[in-house]
C-alpha positions as a printed Julia matrix, in Angstrom:
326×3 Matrix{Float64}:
  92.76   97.59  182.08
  92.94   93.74  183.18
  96.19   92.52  184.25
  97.71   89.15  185.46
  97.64   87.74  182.24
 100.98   89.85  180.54
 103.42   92.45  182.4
 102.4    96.27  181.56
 105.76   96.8   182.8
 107.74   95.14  179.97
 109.29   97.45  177.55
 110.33   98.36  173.92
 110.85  101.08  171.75
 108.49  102.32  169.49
 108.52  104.66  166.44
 104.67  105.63  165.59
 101.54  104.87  166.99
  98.61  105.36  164.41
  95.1   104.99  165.57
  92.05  104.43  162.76
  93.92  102.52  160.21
  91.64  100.87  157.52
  94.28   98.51  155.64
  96.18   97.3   157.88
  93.82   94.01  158.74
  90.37   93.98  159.43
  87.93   96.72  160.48
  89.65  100.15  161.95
  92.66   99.5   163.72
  95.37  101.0   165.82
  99.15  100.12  164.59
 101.72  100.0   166.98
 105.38  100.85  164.83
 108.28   99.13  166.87
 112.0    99.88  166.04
 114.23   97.33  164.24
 114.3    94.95  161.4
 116.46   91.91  160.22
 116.66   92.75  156.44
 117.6    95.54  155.07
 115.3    95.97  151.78
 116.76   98.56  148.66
 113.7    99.9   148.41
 112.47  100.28  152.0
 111.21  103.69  152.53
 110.83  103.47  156.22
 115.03  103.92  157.54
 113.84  104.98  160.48
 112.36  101.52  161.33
 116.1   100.04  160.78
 117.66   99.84  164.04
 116.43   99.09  166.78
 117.5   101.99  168.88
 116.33  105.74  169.68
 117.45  107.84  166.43
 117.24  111.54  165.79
 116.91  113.03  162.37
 117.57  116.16  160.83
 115.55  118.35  158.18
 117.53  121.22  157.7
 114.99  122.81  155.14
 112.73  123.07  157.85
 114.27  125.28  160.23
 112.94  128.96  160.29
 115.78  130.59  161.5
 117.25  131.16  164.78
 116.28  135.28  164.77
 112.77  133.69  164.97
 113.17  130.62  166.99
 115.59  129.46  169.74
 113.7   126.7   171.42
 116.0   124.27  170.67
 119.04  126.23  171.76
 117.19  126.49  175.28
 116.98  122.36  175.04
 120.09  121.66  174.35
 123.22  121.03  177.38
 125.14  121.26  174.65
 124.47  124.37  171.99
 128.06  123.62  170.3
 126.27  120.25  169.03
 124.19  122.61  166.76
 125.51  123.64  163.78
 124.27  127.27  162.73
 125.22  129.22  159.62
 123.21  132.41  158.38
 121.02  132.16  161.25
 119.81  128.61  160.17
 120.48  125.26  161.76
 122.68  123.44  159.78
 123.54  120.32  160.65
 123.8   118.56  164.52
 126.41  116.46  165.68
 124.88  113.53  166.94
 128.87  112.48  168.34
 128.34  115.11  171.22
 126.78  114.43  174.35
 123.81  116.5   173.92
 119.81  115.42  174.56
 118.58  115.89  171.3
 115.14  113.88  172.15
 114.67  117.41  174.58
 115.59  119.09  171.32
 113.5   117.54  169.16
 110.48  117.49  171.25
 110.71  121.25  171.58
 111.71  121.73  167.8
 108.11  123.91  166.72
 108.83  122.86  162.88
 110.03  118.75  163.3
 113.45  120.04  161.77
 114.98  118.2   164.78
 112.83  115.1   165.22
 113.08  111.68  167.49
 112.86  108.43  165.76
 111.68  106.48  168.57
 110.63  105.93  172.2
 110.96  104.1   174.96
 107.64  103.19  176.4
 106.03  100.17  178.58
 103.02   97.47  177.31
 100.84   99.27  179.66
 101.22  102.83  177.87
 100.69  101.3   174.44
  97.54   99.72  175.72
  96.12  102.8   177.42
  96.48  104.71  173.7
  95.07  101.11  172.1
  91.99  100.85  174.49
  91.21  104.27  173.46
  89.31  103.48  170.39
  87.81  100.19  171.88
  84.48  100.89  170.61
  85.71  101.73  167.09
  87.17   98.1   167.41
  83.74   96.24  168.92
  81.78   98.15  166.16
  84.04   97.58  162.93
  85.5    94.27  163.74
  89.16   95.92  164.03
  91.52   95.98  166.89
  95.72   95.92  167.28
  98.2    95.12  164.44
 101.59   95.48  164.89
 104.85   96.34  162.66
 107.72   97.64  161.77
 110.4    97.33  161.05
 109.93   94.07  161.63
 107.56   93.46  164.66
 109.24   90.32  165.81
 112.6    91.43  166.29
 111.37   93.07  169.62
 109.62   89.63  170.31
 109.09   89.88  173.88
 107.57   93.45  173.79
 105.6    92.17  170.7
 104.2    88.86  172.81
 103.43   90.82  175.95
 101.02   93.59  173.28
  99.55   90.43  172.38
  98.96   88.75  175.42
  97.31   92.6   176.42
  95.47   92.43  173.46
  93.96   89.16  173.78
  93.4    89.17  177.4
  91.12   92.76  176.89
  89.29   90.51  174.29
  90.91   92.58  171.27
  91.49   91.23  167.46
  95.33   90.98  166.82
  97.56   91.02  163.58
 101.05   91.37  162.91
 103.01   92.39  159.58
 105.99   90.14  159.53
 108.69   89.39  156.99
 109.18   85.98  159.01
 113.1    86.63  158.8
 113.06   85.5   162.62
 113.84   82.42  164.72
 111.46   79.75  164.91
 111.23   79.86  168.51
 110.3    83.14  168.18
 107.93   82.33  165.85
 106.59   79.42  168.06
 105.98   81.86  171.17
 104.09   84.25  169.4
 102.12   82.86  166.66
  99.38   81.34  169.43
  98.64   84.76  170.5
  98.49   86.09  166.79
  94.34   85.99  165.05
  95.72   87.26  161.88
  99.17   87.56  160.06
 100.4    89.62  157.35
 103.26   88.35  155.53
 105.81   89.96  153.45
 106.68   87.49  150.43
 109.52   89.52  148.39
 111.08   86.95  146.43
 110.95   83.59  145.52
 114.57   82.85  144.3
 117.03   82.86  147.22
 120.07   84.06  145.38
 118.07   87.49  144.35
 116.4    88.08  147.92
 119.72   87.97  149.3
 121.05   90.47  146.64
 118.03   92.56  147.3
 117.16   92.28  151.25
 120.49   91.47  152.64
 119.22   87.78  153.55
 117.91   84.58  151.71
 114.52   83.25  151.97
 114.71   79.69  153.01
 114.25   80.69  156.89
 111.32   83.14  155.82
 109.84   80.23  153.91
 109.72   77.63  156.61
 108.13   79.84  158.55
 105.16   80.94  156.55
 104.69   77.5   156.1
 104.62   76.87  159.88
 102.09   80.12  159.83
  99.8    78.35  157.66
 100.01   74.93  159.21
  98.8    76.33  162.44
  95.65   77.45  160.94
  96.02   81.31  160.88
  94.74   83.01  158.57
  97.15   84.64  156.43
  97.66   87.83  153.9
 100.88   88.3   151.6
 101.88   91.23  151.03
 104.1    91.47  147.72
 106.02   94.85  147.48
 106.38   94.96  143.54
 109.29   96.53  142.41
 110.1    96.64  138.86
 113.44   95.0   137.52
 113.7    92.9   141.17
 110.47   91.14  141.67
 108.18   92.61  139.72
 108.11   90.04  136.81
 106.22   87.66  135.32
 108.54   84.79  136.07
 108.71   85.4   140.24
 105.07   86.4   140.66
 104.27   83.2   138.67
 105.7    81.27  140.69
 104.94   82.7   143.79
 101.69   81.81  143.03
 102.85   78.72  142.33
 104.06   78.56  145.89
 100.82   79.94  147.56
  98.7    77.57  146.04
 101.11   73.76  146.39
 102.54   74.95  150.07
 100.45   77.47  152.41
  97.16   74.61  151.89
  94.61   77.49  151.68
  95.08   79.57  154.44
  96.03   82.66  152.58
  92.88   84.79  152.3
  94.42   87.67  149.96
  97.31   88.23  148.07
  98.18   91.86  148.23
 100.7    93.42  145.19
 102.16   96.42  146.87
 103.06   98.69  143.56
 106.61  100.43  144.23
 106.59  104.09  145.07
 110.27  106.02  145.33
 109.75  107.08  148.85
 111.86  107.77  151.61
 114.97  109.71  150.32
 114.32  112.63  152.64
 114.03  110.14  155.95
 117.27  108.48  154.41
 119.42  112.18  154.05
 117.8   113.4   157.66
 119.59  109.68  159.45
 122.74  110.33  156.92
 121.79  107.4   155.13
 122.23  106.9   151.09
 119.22  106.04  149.66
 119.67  102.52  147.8
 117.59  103.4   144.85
 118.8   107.11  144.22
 119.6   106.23  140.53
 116.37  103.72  139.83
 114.25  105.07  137.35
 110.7   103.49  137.82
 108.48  102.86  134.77
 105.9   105.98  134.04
 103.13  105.54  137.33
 100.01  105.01  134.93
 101.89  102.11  133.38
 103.19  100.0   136.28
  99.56   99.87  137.95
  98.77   98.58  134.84
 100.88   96.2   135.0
  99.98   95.41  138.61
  96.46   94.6   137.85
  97.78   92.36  135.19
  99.68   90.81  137.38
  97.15   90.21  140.25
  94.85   88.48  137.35
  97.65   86.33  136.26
  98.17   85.24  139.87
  94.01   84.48  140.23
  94.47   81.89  137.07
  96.38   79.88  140.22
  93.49   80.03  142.15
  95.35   82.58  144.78
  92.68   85.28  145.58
  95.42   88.54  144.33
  94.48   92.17  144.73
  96.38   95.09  143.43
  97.07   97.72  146.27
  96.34   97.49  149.9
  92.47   99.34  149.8
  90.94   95.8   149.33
  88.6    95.25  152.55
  90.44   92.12  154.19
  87.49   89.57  155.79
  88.39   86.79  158.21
């Protein structure tokens, strides 16, 4: 592994790495997960990927029993911090000084399991230059997200710098809800971005991400003026953004402001996930009482809606398993 170029010794905490992704930019590609985003989206389905710190979460229903299994009894300093009733674990008290990453990494069944990881730039690339030939042959390479990927934008620019200095394709998946100077420093190392577009009116992407959009959309337009090719990525999600009147004129948008550079518009349909991740943080799941049209129906309507955003002249795909060409 070259070095001189970026610091292998930089760090940042990372939730997933997930080697021979197909739609996550071009060719197969491994995705790098890091910790922490600045909105907070009702119908994320990732809650892990909130904060920016280490996490542990707890599936009860997954513990076999402690008359079969005491490994993470044996892990813990603590054994008080682990609530037991009728031989089951319970519940853990995450208040208590007790090394629950020890407990989760011996947990056989991922009832006890760590939500992120500490690691350096140089032990992400060792696990990315893996599948370097995978990359060479299919025209893939590094993409990394969240969360959002920028909020750790040091540890994200020092991945890219890697990246780019072992002569490997780079993408990010970015809401944009960052700084511009942190925009600025990484979008020279970045070959392809994909951008989260959630809403076009302000007022309602505040009511449904916990931020507005003007920030987001000077910065997509700063993507675009640089020249980098660009993919939005439209989670649709019926009775917030999924209508007619925002996708319309989010098309609208693409085609007056981002000058060509978006390759593919992506519509994301809506799928209720995430209310187990949510209970196992001791989180309440924002759309608990949403009742989503029948699933037949709203990809349907999807594929309607990616043909009503074409008529703009915006190149709109329904789902992410469209092959994404640079």
């Amino acid at each position: 592994m070259k070095r001189g170029a970026y610091n292998p010794d930089v760090t940042g905490i990372v939730f997933n790495i997930q080697r021979f992704s197909v739609h996550d930019g071009p060719g197969i590609r491994t995705v790098v997960f890091l910790k922490g985003c600045s909105l907070r989206c009702k119908w994320c389905s990732n809650p892990e990927s909130m904060s920016r710190r280490e996490q542990i979460g707890f599936y009860p229903d997954r513990c076999i029993g402690t008359d079969k299994c005491s490994e993470c009894f044996e892990a813990a300093p603590d054994p008080a911090a682990l609530n037991v009733q009728d031989r089951r674990v319970v519940g853990i008290e995450t208040n208590k000084p007790c090394d629950f990453l020890a407990c989760a990494e011996a947990c056989p069944t991922g009832a006890i399991r760590a939500w992120g990881k500490q690691v350096t730039v140089g032990e992400v690339m060792e696990e990315v230059l893996a599948d370097r030939g995978f990359y060479e042959e299919s025209g893939g390479g590094l993409t990394l997200s969240g969360g959002e990927a920028l909020v750790q934008h040091e540890f994200a620019a020092e991945l890219l710098k890697a990246a780019r200095t072992e002569g490997i394709h780079t993408c990010v998946e970015t809401a944009l809800n960052v700084r511009s100077d942190i925009l600025d420093t990484t979008l020279p190392l970045i070959d392809l971005a994909l951008c989260d577009l959630k809403h076009m009116d302000s007022a309602a992407h505040k009511r449904f991400t916990g931020a507005g959009n003007r920030r987001i959309l000077r910065n997509l337009e700063k993507v675009a003026a640089s020249g980098t090719p660009i993919v939005v990525r439209i989670p649709v999600v019926p009775g917030h953004n999924g209508t007619e009147e925002n996708l319309r004129a989010t098309a609208s948008y693409i085609a007056e402001k981002l000058d060509g550079h978006v390759i593919q518009v992506q519509l994301l349909p809506f799928r209720k996930l995430g209310p187990e991740k949510y209970r196992s943080l001791g989180m309440a799941y924002p759309m608990r009482d949403f009742e989503a049209p029948p699933r037949e129906q709203w990809e349907n309507d999807i594929r309607g809606f990616a043909e009503m955003m074409g008529s703009y002249g915006v190149h709109t795909v329904a789902g992410a398993n469209h092959r994404i060409e640079v």
